[in-house]
C-alpha positions as CSV (number, residue, x, y, z in Angstrom):
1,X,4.9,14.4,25.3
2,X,2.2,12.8,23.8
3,X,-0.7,13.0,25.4
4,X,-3.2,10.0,24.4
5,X,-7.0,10.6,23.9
6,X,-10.2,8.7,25.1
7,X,-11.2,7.7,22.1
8,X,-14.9,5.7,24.1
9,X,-15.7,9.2,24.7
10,X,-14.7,11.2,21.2
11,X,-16.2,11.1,17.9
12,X,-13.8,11.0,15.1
13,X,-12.3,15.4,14.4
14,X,-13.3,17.0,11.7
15,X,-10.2,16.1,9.6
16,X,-10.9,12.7,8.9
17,X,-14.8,13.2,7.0
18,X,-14.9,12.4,3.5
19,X,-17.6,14.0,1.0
20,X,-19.4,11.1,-0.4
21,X,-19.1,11.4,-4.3
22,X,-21.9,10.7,-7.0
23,X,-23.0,7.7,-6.8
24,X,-22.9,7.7,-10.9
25,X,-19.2,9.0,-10.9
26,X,-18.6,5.3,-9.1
27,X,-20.7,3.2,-11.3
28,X,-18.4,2.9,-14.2
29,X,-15.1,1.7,-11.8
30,X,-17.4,-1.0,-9.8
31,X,-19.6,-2.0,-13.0
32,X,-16.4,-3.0,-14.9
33,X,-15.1,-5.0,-11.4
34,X,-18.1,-6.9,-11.2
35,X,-18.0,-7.9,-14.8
36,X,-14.3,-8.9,-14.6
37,X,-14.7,-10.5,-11.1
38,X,-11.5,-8.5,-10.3
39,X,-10.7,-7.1,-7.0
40,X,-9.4,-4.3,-5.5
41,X,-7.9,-3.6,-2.3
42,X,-9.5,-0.3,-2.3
43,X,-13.0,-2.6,-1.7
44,X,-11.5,-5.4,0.5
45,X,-9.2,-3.0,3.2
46,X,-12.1,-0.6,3.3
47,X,-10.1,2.0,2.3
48,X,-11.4,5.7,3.4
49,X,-10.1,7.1,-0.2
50,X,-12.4,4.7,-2.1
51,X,-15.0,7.3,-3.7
52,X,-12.7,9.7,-4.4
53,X,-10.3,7.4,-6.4
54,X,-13.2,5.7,-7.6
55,X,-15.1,8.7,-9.0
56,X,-11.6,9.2,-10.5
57,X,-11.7,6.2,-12.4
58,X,-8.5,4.9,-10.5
59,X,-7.8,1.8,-8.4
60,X,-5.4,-0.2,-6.9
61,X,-5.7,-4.2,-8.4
62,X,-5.5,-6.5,-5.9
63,X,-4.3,-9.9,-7.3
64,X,-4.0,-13.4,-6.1
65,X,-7.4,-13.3,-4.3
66,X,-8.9,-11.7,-2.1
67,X,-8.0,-14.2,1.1
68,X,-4.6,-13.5,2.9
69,X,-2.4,-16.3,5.0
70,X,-1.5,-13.5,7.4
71,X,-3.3,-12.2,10.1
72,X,-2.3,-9.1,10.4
73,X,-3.7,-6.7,13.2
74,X,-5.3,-3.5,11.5
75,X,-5.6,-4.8,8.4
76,X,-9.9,-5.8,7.0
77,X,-8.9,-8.0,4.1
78,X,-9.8,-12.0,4.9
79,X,-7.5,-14.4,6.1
80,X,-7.8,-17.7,5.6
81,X,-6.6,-20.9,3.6
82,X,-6.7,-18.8,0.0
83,X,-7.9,-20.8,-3.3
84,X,-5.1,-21.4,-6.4
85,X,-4.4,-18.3,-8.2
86,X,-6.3,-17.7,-11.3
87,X,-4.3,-17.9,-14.5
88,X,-5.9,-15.6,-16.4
89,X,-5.9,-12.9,-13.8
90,X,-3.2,-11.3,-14.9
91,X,-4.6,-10.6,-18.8
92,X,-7.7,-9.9,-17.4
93,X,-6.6,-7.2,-15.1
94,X,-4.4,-5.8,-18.2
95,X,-7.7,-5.4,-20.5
96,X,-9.4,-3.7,-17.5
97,X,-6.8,-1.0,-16.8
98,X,-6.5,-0.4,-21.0
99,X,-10.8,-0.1,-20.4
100,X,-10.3,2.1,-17.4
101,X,-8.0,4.8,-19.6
102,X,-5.4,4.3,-16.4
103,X,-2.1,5.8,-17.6
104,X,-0.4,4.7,-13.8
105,X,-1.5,1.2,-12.4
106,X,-0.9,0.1,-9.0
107,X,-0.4,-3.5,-8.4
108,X,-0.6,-5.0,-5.2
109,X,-1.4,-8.9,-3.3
110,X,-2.7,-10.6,-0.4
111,X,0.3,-12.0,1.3
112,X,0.6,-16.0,0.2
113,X,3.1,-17.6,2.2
114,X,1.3,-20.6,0.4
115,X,3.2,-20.5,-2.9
116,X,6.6,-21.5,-3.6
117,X,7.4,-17.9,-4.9
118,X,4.8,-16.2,-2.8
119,X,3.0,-14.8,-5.8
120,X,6.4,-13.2,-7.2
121,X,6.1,-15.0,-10.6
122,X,2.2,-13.7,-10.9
123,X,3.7,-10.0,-10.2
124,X,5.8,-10.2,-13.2
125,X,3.1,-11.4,-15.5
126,X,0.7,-9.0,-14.5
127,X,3.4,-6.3,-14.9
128,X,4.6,-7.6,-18.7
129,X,0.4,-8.2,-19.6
130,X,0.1,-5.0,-18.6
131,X,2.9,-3.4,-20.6
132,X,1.6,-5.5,-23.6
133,X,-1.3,-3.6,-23.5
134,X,0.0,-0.1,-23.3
135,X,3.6,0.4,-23.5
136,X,3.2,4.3,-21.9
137,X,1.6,2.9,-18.7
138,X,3.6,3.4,-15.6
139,X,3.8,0.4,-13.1
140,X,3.9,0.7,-9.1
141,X,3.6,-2.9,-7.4
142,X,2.9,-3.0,-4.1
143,X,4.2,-6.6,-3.0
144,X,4.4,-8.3,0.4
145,X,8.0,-9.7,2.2
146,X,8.1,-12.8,0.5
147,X,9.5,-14.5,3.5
148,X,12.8,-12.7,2.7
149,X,13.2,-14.8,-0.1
150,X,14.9,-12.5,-2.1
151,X,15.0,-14.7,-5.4
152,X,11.1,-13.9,-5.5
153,X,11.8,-10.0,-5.3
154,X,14.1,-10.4,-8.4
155,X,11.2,-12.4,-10.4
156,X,9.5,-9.0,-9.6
157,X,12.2,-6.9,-10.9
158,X,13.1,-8.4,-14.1
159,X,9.8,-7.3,-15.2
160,X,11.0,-3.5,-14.7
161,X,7.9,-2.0,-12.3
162,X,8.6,1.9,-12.2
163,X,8.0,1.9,-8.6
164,X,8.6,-1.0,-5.9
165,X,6.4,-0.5,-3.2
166,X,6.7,-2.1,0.2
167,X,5.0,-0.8,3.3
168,X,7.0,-0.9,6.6
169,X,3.4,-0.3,8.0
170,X,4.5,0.9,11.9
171,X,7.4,1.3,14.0
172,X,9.6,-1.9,15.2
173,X,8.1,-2.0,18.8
174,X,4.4,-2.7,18.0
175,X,5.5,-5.6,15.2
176,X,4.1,-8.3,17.4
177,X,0.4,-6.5,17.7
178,X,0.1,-4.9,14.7
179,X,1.7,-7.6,11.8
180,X,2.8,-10.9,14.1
181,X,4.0,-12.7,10.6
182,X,6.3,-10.1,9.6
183,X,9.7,-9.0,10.4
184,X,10.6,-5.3,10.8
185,X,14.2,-5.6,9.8
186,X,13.3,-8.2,6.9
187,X,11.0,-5.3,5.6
188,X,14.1,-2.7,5.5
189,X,16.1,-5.3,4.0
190,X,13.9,-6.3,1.2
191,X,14.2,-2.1,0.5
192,X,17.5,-2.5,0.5
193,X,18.6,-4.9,-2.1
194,X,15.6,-3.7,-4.4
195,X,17.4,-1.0,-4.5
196,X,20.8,-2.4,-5.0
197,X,19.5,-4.9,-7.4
198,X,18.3,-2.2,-9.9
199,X,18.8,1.6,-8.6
200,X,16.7,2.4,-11.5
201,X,13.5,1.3,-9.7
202,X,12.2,3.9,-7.9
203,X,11.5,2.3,-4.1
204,X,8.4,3.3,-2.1
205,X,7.5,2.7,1.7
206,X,4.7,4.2,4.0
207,X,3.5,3.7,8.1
208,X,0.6,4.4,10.1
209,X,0.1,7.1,12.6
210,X,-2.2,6.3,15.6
211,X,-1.4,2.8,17.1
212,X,0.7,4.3,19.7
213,X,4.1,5.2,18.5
214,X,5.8,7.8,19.9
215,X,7.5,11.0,18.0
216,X,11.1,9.4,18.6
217,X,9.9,6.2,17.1
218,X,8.7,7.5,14.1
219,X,11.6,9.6,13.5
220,X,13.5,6.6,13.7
221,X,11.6,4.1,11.1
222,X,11.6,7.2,8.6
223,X,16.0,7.1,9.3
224,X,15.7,3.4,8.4
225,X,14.1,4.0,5.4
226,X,15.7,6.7,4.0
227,X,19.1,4.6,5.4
228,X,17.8,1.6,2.4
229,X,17.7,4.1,0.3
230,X,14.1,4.4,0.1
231,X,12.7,7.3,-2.7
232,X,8.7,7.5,-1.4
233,X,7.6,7.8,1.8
234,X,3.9,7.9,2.6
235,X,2.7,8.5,6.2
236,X,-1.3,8.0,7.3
237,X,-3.6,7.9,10.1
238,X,-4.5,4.6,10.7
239,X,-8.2,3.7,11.2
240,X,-9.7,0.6,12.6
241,X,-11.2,-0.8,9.9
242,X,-14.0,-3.0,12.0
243,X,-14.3,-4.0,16.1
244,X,-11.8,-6.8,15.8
245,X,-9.1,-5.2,15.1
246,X,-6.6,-2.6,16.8
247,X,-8.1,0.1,18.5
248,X,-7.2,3.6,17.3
249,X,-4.5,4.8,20.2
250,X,-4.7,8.7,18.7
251,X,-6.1,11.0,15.8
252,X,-3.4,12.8,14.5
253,X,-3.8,16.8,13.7
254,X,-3.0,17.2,10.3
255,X,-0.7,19.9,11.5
256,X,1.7,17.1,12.8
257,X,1.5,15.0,9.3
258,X,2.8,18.6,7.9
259,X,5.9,18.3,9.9
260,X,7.0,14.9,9.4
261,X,6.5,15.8,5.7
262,X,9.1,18.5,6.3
263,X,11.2,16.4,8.1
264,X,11.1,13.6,5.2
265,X,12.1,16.1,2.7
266,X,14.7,17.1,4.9
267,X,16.2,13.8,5.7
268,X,16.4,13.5,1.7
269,X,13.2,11.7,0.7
270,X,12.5,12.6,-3.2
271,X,8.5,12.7,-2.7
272,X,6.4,12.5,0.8
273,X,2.9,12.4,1.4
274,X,1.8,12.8,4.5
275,X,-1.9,12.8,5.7
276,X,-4.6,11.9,8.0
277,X,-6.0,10.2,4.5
278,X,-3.0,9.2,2.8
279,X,-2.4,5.3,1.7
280,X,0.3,4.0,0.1
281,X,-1.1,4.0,-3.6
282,X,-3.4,7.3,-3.0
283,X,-2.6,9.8,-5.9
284,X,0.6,7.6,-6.1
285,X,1.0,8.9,-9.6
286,X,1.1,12.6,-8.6
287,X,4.0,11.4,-6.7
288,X,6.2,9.7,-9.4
289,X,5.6,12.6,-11.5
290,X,6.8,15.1,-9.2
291,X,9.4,13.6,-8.0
């Protein structure tokens, strides 16, 4: 049984502080953002892994903007009306990532249930500027559901991303709190014909610990993904990013992330990572390599 804590009455545990890297070690990474006007969605989710990937010289692009259309319920990045994407943006974040030395680029979006495509089309331009660049650069794209439109996931897969990333996020039950706009079973289904459109794309998923979900209930979303045929699972404690949004439920020993990492790589998983810190693009190329 879980047993859930008073979280009014309790500072965060141990597990979940960061060291703060030198402020130097950052300066490179942000300087070349701010001169690009690029974003990432280290920066806008207020991501706990940011100096460490950072001081790393690594990041995660965030394209289309920086406002979402969704409104989703643990997530810190704006929603709003989001302005026309900028055409350039995709050439742009190509030059920054050949500045950067990044040999594995991680590609994600704001969801924009505004464009015909939902941003599918932008994806695959970013992917083959990219590629044009630096043919030896792996390619991870972290895309949203696209409405289930599922001739906008193959714009994105004609353009041959290594990895095809699409977070689940939380277990069926707590859809309506914690993403209102999205569909559980669209999200495994999406999975699915990735996978069947081109089994040479690795596919990629991860959830959040912490919002309530019980053992049996995470058991169950990790059967469903490994059922699509999922390759990468990632698995992290989710933390409220500011007082608007969900409450943390529970803080999750680490000791418990190490067994559902066993039981991924049981249930047939090629790579899990599994974390109080772990986000779907953290040391994501430590994954494809070892996989």
């Amino acid at each position: 049984m879980i047993v859930h804590q008073d979280l009014k009455t309790m500072t965060k545990p141990p597990w979940l502080k960061k060291r703060i890297p030198l402020y130097q070690e950052l300066l490179k990474v942000k300087t070349l953002l701010e001169k690009t006007g690029l974003h990432t969605v280290c920066e806008e989710a207020r991501c706990p892994n940011l100096g460490e990937c950072f001081s790393q010289g690594t990041a995660t692009f965030l394209i289309l903007g920086e406002v979402c259309t969704r409104h989703c319920g643990f997530c810190a990045v704006q929603h709003g009306v989001p302005s026309p994407p900028e055409e350039d943006e995709p050439e742009q974040i190509a030059r920054a990532l050949r500045e950067m030395g990044i040999h594995y680029a991680v590609i994600t979006s704001v969801t924009r249930d505004d464009l015909p495509d939902g941003g599918a089309s932008f994806f695959a331009r970013t992917i083959e500027a990219i590629r044009q660049e630096n043919q030896g650069i792996k390619i991870e794209v972290l895309i949203p559901d696209f409405r289930g439109d599922l001739s906008s996931l193959e714009i994105v897969l004609k353009a041959s991303p290594d990895v095809l990333n699409h977070n689940i996020e939380t277990i069926e039950r707590l859809y309506p709190q914690v993403r209102p706009q999205a569909d559980y079973r669209r999200s495994l289904h999406l999975l699915k014909e990735s996978k069947r459109n081109d089994s040479r794309i690795h596919t990629k998923s991860g959830f959040m610990l912490g919002l309530g979900e019980t053992k049996e209930e995470v058991l169950k979303v990790m059967e469903d993904l490994k059922g699509v045929g999922c390759d990468f699972l990632t698995i992290g404690q989710y933390l409220q990013p500011r007082s608007d949004r969900l409450p943390v439920e529970r803080y999750i020993p680490p000791e418990e992330f190490e067994k559902y990492q066993a039981i991924g790589l049981k249930l047939g998983f090629k790579a899990v990572a599994s974390g109080p810190f772990v986000r779907s693009s953290f040391h994501a190329s430590r994954m494809f390599d070892g996989r």
